[in-house]
C-alpha positions as CSV (number, residue, x, y, z in Angstrom):
1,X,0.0,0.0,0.0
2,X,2.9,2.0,0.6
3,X,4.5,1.7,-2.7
4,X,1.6,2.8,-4.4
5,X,0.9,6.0,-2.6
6,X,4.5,6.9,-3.2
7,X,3.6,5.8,-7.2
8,X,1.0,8.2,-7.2
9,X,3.1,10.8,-5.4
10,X,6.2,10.6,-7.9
11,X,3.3,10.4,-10.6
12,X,2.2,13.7,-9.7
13,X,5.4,15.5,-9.4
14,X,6.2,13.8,-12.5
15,X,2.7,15.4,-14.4
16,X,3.1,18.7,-12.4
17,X,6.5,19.5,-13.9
18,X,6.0,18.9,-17.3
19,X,2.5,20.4,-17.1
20,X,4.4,23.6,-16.2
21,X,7.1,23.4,-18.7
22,X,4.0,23.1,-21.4
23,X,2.6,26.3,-19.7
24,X,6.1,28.0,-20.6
25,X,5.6,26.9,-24.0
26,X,4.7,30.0,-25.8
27,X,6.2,30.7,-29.6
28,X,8.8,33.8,-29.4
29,X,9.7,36.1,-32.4
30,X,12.4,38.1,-32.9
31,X,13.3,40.7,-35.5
32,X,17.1,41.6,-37.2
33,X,17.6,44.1,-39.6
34,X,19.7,47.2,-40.2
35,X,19.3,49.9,-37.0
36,X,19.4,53.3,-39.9
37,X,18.9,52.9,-43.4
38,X,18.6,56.0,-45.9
39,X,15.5,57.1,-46.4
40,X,13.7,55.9,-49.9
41,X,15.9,52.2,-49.4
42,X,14.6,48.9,-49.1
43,X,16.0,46.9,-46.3
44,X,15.6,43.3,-45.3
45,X,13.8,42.5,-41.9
46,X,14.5,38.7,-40.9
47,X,11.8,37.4,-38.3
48,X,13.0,34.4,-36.4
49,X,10.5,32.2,-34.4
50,X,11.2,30.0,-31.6
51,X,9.2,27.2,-30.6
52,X,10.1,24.1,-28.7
53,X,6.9,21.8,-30.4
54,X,6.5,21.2,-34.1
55,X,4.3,18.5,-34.1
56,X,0.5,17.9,-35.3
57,X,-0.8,18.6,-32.5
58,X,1.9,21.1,-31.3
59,X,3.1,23.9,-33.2
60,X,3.2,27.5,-34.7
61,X,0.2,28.7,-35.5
62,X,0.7,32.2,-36.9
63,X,3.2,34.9,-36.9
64,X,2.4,38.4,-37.4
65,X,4.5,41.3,-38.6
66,X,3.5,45.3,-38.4
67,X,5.1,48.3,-38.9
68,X,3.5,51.6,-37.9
69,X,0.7,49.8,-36.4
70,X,-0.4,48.2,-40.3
71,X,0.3,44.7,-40.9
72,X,3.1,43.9,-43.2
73,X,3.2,39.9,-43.4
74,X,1.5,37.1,-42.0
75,X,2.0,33.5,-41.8
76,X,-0.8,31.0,-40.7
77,X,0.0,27.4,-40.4
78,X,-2.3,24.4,-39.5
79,X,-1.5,20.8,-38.4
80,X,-1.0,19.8,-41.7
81,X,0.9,22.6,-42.9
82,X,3.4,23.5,-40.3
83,X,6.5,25.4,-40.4
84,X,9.5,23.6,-41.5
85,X,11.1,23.2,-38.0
86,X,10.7,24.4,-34.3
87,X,12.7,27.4,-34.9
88,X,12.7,29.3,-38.3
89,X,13.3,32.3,-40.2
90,X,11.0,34.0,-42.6
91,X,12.4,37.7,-44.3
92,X,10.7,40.8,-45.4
93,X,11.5,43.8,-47.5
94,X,10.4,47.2,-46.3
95,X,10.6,50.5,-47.8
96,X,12.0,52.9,-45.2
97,X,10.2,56.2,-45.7
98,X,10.7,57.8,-41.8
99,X,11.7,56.2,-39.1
100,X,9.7,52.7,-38.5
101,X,9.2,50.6,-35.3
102,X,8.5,47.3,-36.3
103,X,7.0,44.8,-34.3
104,X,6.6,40.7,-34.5
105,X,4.4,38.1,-32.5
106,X,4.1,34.3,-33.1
107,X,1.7,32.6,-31.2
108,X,1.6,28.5,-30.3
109,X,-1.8,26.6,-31.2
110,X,-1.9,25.3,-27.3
111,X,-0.3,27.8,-25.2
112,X,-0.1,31.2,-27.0
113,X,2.5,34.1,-28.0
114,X,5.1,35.2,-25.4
115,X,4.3,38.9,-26.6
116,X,5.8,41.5,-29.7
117,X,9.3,41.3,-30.2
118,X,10.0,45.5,-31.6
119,X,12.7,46.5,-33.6
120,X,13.4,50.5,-34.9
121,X,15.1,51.4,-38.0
122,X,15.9,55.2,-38.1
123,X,16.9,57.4,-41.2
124,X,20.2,58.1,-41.7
C-alpha cells in the first residue's frame, strides 16, 4: 500500500513538472535588420521564431509582422501545414520612408505568443 501511494506521489510531481514546462511553451519572435537605413531604401527584416513543439498537435500557428501599427506579413500554419522546424526564419523587405518601429508576434496553437518582439530602424 505503501508503494503505491509513493507511485502516485512521484506520478504527480512527475505530471506537475512537465504540465508547467508546457505552460512555458509560448512561440517567441524576434526581428534583425539594419538599425538606420537611408530614407527611400529597401531593407531586409528577418523574423526568427522560436518554438520548442512542431508536431501535429503542437506547433506554430501564426506569426504576425507590423510596422507603424499596419500589418506587413503574416503567416498561418495548421497541423498539416506547419512550419519547416521548431525554430525558423521568414524575411521581409520594407521600404524605409521615416523612421519605423517594427513589431513581431508568433503565437503557439496550445499555449499562445510570449508577446511582440519591436525593432526601430531610423533614417540616416
Amino acid at each position: 500500500m505503501r508503494r503505491i501511494g509513493l507511485f502516485f506521489i512521484v506520478l504527480l510531481l512527475v505530471i506537475g513538472v512537465f504540465h508547467g514546462m508546457a505552460l512555458a511553451d509560448k512561440a517567441a519572435a524576434t526581428i534583425e535588420g539594419p538599425a538606420s537605413a537611408a530614407k527611400g531604401s529597401e531593407v531586409t527584416v528577418k523574423v526568427t521564431v522560436a518554438h520548442s513543439a512542431n508536431s501535429a498537435t503542437h506547433y506554430t500557428e501564426w506569426v504576425n509582422v507590423t510596422a507603424g501599427g499596419k500589418e506587413i506579413a503574416r503567416w498561418n500554419f495548421t497541423s498539416s501545414q506547419r512550419p519547416e522546424a521548431a525554430a525558423f526564419t521568414r524575411e521581409i523587405k520594407v521600404t524605409v520612408l521615416d523612421t519605423m518601429e517594427i513589431k513581431a508576434e508568433a503565437g503557439c496553437n496550445v499555449h499562445g505568443s510570449k508577446g511582440p518582439s519591436t525593432f526601430k530602424i531610423s533614417i540616416k
